[in-house]
C-alpha positions as CSV (number, residue, x, y, z in Angstrom):
1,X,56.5,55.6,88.3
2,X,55.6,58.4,90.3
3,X,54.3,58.8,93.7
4,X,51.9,61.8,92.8
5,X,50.3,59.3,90.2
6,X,47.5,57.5,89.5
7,X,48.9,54.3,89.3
8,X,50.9,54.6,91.9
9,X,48.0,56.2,93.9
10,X,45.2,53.8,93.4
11,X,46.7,50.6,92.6
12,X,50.9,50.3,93.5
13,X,50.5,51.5,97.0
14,X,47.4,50.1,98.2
15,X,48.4,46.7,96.4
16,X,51.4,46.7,98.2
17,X,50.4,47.9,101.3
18,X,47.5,45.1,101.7
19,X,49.4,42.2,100.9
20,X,52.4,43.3,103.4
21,X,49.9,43.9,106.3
22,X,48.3,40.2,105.1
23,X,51.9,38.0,105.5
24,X,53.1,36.7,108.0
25,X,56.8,38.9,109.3
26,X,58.9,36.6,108.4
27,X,57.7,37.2,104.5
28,X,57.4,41.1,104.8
29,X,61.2,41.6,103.7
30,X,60.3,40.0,100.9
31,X,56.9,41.7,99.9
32,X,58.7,45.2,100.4
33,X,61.8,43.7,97.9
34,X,59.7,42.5,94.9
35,X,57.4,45.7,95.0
36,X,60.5,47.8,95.3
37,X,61.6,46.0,92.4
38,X,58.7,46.1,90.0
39,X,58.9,50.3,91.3
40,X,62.4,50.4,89.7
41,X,61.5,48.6,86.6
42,X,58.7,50.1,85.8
43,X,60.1,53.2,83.3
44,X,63.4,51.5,82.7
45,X,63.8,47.6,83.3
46,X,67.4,47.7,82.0
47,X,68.7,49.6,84.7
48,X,67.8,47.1,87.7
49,X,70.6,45.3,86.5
50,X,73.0,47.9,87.7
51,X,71.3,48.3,91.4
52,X,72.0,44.8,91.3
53,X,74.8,44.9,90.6
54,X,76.1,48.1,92.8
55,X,74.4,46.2,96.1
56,X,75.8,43.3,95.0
57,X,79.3,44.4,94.8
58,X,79.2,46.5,98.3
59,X,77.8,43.3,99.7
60,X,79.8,41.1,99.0
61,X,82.8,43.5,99.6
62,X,81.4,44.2,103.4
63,X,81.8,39.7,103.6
64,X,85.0,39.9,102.6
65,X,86.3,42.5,104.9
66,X,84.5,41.2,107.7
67,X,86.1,37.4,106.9
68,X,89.6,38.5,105.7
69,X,89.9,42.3,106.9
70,X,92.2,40.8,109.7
71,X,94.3,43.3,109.3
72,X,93.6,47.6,108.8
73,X,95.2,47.7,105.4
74,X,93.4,44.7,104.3
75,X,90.2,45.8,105.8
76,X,91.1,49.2,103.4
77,X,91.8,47.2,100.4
78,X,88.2,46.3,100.3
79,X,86.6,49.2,100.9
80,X,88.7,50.8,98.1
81,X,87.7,48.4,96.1
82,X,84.0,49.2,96.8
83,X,84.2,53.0,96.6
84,X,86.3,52.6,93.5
85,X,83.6,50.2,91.8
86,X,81.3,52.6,93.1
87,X,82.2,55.7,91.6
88,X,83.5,54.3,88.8
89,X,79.8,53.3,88.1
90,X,78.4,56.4,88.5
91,X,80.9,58.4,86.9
92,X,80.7,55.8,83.9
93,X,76.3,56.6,83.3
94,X,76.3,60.0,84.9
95,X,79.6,62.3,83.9
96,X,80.5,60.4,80.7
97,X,79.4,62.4,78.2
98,X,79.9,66.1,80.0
99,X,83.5,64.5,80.1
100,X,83.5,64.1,76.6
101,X,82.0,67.6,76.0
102,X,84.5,69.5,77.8
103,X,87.7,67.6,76.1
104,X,86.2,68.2,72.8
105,X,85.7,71.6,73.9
106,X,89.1,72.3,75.3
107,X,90.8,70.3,72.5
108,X,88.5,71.0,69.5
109,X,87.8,67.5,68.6
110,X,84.9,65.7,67.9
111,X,84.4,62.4,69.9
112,X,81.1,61.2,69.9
113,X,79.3,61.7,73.1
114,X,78.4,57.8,74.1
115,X,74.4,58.9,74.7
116,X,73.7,56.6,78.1
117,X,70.7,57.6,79.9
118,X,70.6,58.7,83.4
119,X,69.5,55.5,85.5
120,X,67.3,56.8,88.1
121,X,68.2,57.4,91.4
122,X,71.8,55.8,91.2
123,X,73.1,59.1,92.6
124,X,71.5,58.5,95.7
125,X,71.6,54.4,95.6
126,X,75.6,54.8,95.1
127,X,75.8,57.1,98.4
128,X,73.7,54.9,100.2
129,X,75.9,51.6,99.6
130,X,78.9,53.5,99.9
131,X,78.1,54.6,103.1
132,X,77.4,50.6,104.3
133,X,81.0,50.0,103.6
134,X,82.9,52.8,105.0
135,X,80.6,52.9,108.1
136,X,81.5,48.6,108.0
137,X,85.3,49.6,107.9
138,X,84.9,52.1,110.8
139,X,83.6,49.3,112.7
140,X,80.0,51.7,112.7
141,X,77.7,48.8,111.5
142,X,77.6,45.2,111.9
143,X,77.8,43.4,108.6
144,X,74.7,42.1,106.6
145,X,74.9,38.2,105.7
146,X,71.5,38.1,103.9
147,X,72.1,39.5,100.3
148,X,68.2,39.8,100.4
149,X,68.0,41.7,103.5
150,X,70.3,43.9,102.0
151,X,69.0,44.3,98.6
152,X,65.9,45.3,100.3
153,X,67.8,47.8,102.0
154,X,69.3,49.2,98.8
155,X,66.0,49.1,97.0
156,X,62.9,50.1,99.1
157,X,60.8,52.0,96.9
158,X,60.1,55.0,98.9
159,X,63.3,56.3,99.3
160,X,65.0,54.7,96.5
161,X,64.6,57.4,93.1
162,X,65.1,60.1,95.1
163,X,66.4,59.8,99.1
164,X,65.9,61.2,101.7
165,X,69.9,59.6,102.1
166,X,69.0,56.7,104.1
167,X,72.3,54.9,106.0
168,X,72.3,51.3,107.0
169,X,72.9,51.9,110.5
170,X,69.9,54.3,110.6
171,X,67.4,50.8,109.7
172,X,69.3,48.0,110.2
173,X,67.7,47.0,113.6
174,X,64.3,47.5,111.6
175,X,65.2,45.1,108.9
176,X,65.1,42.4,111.3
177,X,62.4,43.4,113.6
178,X,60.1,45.8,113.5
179,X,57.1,46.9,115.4
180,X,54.1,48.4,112.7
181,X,52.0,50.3,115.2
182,X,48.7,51.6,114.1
183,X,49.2,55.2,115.4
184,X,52.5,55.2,113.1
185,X,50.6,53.9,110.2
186,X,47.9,56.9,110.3
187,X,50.6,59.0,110.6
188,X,52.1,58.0,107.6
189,X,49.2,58.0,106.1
190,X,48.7,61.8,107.2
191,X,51.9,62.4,106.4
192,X,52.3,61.2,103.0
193,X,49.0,63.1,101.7
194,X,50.9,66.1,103.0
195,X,53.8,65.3,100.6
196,X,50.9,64.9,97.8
197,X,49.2,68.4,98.6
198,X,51.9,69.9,98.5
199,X,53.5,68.4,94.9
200,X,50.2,67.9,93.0
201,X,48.7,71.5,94.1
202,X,52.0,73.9,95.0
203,X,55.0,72.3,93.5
204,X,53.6,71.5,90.0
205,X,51.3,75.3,89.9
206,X,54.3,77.5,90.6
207,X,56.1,75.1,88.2
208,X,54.1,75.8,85.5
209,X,54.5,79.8,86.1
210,X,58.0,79.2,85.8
211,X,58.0,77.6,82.9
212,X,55.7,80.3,81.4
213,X,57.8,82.8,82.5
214,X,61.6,81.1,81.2
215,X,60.2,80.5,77.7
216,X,59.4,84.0,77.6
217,X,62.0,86.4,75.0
218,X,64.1,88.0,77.1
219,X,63.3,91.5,75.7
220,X,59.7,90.8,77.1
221,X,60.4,89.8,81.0
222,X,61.3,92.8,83.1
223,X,63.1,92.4,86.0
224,X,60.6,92.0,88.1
225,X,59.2,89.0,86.3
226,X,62.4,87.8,85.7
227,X,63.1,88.1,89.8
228,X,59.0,86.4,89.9
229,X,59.9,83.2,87.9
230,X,63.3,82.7,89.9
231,X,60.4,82.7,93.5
232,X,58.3,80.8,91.6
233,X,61.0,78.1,90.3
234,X,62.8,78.0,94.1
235,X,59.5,77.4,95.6
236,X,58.8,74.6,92.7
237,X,62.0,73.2,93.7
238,X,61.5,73.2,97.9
239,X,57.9,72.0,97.5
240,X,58.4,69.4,94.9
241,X,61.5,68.2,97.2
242,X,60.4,68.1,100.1
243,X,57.2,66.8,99.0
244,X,58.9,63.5,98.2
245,X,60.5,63.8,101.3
246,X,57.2,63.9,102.9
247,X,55.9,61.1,101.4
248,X,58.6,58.7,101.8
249,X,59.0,59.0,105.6
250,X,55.6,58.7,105.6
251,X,55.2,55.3,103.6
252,X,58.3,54.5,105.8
253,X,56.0,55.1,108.6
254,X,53.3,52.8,107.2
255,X,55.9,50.1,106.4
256,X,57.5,50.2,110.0
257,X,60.7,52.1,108.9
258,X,61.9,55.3,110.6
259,X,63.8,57.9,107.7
260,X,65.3,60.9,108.6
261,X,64.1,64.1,108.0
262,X,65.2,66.2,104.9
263,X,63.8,69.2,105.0
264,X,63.3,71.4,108.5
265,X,62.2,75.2,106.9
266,X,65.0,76.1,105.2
267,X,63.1,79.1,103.9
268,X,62.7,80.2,107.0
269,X,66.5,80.3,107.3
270,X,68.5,83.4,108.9
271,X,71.8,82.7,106.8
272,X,73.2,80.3,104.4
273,X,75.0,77.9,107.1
274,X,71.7,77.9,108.5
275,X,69.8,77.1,105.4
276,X,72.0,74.3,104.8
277,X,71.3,72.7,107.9
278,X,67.6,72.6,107.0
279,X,68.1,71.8,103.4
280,X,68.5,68.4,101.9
281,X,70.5,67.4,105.3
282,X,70.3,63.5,104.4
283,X,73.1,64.8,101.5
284,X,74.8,67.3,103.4
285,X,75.5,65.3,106.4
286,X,76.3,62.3,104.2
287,X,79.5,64.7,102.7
288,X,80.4,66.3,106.2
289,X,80.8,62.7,107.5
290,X,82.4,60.9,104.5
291,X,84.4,63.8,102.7
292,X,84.4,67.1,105.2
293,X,85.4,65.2,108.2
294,X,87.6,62.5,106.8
295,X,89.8,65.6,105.1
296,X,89.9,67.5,108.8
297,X,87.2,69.6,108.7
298,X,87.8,73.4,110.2
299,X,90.4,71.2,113.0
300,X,93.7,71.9,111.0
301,X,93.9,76.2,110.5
302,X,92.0,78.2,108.0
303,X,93.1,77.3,104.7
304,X,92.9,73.8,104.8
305,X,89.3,74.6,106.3
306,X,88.7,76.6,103.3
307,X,90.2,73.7,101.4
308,X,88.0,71.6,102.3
309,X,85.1,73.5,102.2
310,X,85.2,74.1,98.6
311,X,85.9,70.3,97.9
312,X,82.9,69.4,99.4
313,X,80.6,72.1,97.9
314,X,82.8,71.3,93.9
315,X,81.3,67.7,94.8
316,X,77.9,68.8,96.5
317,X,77.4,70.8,93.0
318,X,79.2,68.1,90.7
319,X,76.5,65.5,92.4
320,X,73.6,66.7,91.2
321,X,74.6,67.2,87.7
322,X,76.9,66.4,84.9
323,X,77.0,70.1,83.6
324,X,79.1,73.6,84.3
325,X,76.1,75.4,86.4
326,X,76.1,72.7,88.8
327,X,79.9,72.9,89.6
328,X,79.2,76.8,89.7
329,X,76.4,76.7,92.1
330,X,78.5,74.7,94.0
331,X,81.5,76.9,94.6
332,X,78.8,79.7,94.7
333,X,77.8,78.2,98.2
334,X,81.2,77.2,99.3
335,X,82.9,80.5,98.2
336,X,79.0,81.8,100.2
337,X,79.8,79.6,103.3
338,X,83.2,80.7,103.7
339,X,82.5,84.4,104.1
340,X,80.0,83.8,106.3
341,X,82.1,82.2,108.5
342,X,85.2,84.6,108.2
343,X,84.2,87.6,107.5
344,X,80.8,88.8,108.1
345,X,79.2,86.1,109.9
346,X,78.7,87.7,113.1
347,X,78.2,90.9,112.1
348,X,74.9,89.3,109.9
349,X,74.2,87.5,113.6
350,X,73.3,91.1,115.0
351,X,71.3,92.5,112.4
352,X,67.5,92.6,113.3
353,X,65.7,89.0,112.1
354,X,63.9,90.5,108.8
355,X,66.8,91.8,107.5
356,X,68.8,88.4,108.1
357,X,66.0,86.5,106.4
358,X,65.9,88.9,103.2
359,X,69.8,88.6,103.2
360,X,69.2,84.5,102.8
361,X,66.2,84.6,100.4
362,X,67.9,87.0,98.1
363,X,71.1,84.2,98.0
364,X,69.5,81.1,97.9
365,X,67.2,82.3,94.9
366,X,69.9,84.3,92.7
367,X,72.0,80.6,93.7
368,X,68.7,78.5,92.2
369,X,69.1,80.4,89.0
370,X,72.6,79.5,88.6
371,X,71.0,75.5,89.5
372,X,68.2,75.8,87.0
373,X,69.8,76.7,83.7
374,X,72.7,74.3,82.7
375,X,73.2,76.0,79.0
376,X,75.5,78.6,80.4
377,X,74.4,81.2,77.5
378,X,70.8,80.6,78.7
379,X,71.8,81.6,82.1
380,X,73.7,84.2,81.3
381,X,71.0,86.0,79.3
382,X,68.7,85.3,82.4
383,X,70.6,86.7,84.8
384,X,70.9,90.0,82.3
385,X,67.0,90.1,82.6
386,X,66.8,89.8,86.4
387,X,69.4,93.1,86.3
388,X,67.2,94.6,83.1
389,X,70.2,94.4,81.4
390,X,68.5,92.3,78.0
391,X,67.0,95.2,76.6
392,X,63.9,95.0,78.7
393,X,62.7,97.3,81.7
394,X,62.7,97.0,85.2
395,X,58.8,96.6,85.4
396,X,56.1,95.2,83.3
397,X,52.4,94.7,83.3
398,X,53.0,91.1,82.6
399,X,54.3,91.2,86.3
400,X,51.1,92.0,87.4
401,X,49.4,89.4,85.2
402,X,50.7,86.4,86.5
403,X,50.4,87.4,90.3
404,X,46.7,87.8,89.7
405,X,46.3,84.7,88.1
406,X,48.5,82.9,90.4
407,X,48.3,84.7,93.3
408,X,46.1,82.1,95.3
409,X,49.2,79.3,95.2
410,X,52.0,81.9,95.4
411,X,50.0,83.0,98.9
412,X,50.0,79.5,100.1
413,X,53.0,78.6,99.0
414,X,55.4,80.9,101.0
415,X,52.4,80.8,103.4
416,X,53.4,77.2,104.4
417,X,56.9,77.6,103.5
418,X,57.6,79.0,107.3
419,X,56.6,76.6,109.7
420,X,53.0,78.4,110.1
421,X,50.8,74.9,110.2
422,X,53.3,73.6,113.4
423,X,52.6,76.9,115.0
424,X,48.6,76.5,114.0
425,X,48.2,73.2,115.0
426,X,50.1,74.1,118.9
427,X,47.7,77.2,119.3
428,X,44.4,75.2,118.8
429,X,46.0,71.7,121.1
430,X,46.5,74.5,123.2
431,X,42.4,75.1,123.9
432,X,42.2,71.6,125.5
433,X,39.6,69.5,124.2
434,X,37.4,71.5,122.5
435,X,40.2,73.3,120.5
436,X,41.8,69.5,119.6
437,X,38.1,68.4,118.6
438,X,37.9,70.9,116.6
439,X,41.5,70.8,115.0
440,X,40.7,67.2,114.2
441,X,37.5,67.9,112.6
442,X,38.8,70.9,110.6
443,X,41.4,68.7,109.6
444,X,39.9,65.7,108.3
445,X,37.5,67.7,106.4
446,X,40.5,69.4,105.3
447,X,42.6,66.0,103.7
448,X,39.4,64.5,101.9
449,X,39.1,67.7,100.1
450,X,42.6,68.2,98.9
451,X,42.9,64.9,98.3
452,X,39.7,64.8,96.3
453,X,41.2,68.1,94.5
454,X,44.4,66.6,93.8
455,X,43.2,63.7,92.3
456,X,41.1,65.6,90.3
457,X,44.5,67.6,88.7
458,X,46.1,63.9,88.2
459,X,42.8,63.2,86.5
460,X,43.4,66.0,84.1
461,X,47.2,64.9,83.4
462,X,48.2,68.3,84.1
463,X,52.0,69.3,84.5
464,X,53.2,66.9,86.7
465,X,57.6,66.7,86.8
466,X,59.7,65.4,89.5
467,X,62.7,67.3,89.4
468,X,65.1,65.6,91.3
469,X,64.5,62.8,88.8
470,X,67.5,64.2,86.9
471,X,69.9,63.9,89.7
């Protein structure tokens, strides 16, 4: 199930939200965990059995240390035993096959790739109880005896499929008392048909351009287009991100929970350090404090810095994908990163702010074809056309054909890819009265007609992924 769904839309959420409002607090745990539950189940049944088991294991590991860990190397014993478990899991549904690929590759034999779906969201359930049991062995978080509370933890449906990278420390006080306030709840509500807008009538319209635009022959995509559909799948990507992103804080919002933010502009961004502050930072903050700190960080001379810095961005790419481009988009940003922080970083500081921002855009797209395409020939060959190196030319009418007809959501797309509604919204609070009257009115008129629109495009079943589905 989806969020930008009708099911989920008209009948899930609303469900869900009027029953936990109705019990008493002392049941709402338990509302949230059975909803959260039927969420998982609903494409793939099977799989619960596995979050299960994962929170079980990490659970039942953080008991143990807290009642035996008397000692440091018995309070590491455990959590190697839950990190080990852990990974082992996730490498087991996620990287088995690619494993198998490359040996029979490098070896030339012919093993049998084992064929295991991708359960959803265990990339980000697995970072999520492995950070409750190394933030328990650094003494960081208290330790959770209610296997329920916890499991609700694990399994709240609007983070679970797809983050934002929620720690334990970050809601454990609200797991045991929170406060739903009726300004939050609007907010969410606000904030959560933000997330829709901007899936149902940005992410998924550019998405379909670039899928136009990819299954075109190579010969027949000039550069221009080719450079079009790598925009168009990069805004797909941010929008249909951090739409989800949107949407879960805001049903965290509605449900008393406080998430952290994911995305802050990273468009907007002056460099590459600076765009990975702002993008995905639940993920990149989750491997500077478990991997890039715990190795030394920049603290112990320049090549173990650089060391390190390419371990964490082998794993960053190796996360989200079992496949070569991923590893190579990963080293692509460390190898990026590292550069920028030895050899022209400051020098890119004092160039004029347009230039800086050109600099970044041109990166972080080129790096999201690398992301996109995990056939390696496939890639290749695109990244021919984007140079008009595939027999084709460097400009075509087709170019012009699809900015016309999609020219309305590529406007409003990087339109409200810079932070131009937070600067709206501050000129028009700041005409007093009249100009916040107004801003409301303009507003509300403004949600019930999107909404109305988007619902409309569900109506119609029209193309409607989740990427980050696949990670």
């Amino acid at each position: 199930m989806v969020f930008s769904s009708i099911p989920f839309l008209f009948f899930f959420l609303p469900f869900c939200l009027i029953l936990y409002y109705a019990v008493p607090y002392s049941w709402k745990n338990g509302v949230l965990l059975v909803f959260s539950l039927i969420f998982y189940a609903w494409g793939e049944p099977v799989y619960i059995l596995l979050m299960l088991f994962a929170s079980g294991v990490d659970f039942c590991n953080g008991r143990l240390m807290t009642r035996f860990g008397t000692t440091q190397g018995r309070r590491r014993f455990f959590l190697c035993c839950s990190v080990v478990i852990n990974l082992s899991v996730l490498a087991f549904f996620k990287y088995a096959d690619f494993l198998i690929m490359t040996f029979n590759s490098v070896f030339r034999t012919s093993f049998a790739p084992l064929g295991l779906g991708l359960p959803v969201g265990i990339s980000f359930f697995t970072f999520q109880t492995m950070s409750y049991s190394i933030d328990l062995y650094r003494r960081k978080v208290p330790v959770e005896k209610n296997y329920f509370t916890y499991l609700t933890y694990v399994s709240m449906f609007p983070q679970l499929v797809a983050g934002p990278i929620v720690r334990f420390a970050t809601v454990n006080e609200e797991l045991h008392s929170r406060k739903i306030k009726k300004e939050e709840a609007e907010k969410g509500i606000l904030r959560f048909m933000q997330g829709l807008f901007k899936k149902v009538l940005i992410a998924n319209q550019v998405g379909a351009m670039w899928e136009e635009i990819r299954l075109l022959p190579a010969v027949q995509v000039s550069a221009a287009t080719a450079w079009l559909g790598a925009a168009a799948f990069t805004l797909q990507l941010y929008f249909d991100f951090s739409a989800y992103s949107d949407m879960a804080i805001g049903m965290g919002w509605m449900l008393g929970f406080h998430f952290p933010e994911n995305f802050r502009y990273p468009l907007s961004s002056v460099s590459v350090t600076d765009f990975w502050r702002r993008w995905h930072i639940s993920l990149s903050t989750w491997f500077r404090d478990y991997v890039y700190i715990p190795l030394g960080g920049n603290r112990k001379g320049v090549a173990r810095h650089l060391r390190n810095m390419l371990i964490v961005w082998f794993l960053t790419g190796l996360w989200h994908g079992a496949a070569w481009n991923f590893v190579l988009w990963g080293l692509y940003y460390g190898l990026l990163l590292a550069l920028e922080k030895y050899v022209w970083g400051r020098r890119l500081e004092r160039l004029p702010a347009i230039v800086q921002h050109a600099y970044t855009l041109l990166i972080v797209v080129f790096g999201f074809v690398i992301f996109v395409f995990d056939d390696m020939g496939a890639l290749g060959l695109y990244l021919r056309s984007m140079a008009a190196c595939a027999g084709n030319s460097w400009w075509g009418e087709e170019f012009l054909w699809y900015v016309s007809n999609y020219g309305a959501v590529l406007f409003a797309a990087v339109l409200l890819a810079f932070p131009v509604y937070p600067w709206m919204k501050r000129k028009m609070s700041s005409l007093g009265s009249v100009g916040g009257a107004a801003l409301q009115a303009v507003s509300l008129a403004g949600y019930v007609l999107l909404f109305l629109l988007t619902t409309a495009f569900l109506v119609n079943d029209t193309y409607n992924p989740f990427l980050y589905f696949r990670f």
